[in-house]
C-alpha positions as CSV (number, residue, x, y, z in Angstrom):
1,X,0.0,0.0,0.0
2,X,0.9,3.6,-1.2
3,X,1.5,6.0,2.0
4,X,-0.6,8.4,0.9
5,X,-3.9,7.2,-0.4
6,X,-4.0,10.0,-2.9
7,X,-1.2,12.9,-3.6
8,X,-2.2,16.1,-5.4
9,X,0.2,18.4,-7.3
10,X,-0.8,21.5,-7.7
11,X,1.1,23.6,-10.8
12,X,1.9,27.2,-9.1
13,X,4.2,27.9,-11.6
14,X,4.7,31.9,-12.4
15,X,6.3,32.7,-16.0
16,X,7.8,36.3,-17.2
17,X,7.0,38.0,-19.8
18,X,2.8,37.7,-19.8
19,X,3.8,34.0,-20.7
20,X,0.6,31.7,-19.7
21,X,1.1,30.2,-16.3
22,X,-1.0,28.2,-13.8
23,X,0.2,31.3,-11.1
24,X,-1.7,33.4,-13.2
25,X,-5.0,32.0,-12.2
26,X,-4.4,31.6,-8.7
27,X,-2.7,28.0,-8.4
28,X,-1.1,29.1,-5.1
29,X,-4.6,30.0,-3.3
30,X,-6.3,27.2,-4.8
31,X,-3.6,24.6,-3.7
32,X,-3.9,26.8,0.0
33,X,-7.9,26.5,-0.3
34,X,-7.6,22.4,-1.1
35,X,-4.9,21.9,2.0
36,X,-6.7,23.5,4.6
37,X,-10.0,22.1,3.6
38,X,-8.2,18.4,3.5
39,X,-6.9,19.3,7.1
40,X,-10.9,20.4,7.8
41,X,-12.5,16.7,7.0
42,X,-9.8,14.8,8.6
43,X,-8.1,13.3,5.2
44,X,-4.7,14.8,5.9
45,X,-1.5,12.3,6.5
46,X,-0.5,8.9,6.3
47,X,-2.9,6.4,4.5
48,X,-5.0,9.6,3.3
49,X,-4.6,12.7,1.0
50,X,-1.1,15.0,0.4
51,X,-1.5,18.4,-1.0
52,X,2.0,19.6,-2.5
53,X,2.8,22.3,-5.3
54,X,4.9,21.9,-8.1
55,X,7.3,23.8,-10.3
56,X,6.1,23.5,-14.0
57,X,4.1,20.7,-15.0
58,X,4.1,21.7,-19.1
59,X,0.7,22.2,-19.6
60,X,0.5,25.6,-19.0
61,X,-1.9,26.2,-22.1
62,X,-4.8,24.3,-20.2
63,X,-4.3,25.6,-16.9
64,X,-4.7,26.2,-13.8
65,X,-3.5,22.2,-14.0
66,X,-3.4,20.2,-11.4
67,X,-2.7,16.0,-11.2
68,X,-3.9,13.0,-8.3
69,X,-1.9,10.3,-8.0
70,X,-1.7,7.4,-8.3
71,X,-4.0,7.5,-11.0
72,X,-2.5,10.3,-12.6
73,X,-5.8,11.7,-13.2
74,X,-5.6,15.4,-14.5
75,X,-7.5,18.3,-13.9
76,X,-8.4,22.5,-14.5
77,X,-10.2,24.3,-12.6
78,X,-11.8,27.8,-12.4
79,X,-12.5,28.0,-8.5
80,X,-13.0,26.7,-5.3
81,X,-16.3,25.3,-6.1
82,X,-14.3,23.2,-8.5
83,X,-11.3,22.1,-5.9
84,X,-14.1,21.0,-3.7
85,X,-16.1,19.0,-6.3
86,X,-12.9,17.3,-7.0
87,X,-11.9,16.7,-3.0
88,X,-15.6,15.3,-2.2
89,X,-16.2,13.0,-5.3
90,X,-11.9,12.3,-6.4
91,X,-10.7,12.5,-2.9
92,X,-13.2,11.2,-0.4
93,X,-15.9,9.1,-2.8
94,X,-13.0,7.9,-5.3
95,X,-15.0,9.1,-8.4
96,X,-12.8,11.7,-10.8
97,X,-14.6,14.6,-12.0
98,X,-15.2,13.8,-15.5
99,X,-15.9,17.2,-16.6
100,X,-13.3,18.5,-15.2
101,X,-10.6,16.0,-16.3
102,X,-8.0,17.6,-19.0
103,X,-7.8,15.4,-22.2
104,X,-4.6,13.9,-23.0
């Protein structure tokens, strides 16, 4: 068994220059807004659900982007409403979000 039952990379990437970039649409706050709510219901730590940011992930054109493992199901989002769609049907009920899921 895996440590964590799910770990979630959130893109918070900033690029110069007006370049498109998950930090652009507020990656950071959304990663924040997922932690503390994972914290909130009790699914933080061993055996449950890691929150972590990452550096680039190379999809910048479809983001905000972020990806659960171990599935390595990927997402965009818009706003929290979206982060917690994805924590209560991905994270706690096991279901991805279908229309949120980015196409390969």
């Amino acid at each position: 068994m895996s440590y964590y039952r799910y770990h979630v990379f959130f893109c918070v990437n900033r690029r110069e220059g007006g370049q498109p970039c998950c930090a652009n649409h507020g990656s950071q706050e959304m990663r924040d807004h997922a932690k503390d709510r994972i914290k909130a219901l009790g699914l933080a730590g061993q055996g449950g659900v890691r929150i972590n940011q990452a550096g680039c992930m190379d999809r910048c054109h479809q983001g905000p982007v972020m990806v659960v493992y171990p599935e390595g199901t990927w997402y965009s989002y818009k706003n929290r409403a979206d982060i917690d769609e994805i924590i209560d049907r991905h994270l706690r009920q096991g279901q991805p979000v279908e229309r949120l899921r980015l196409k390969d």
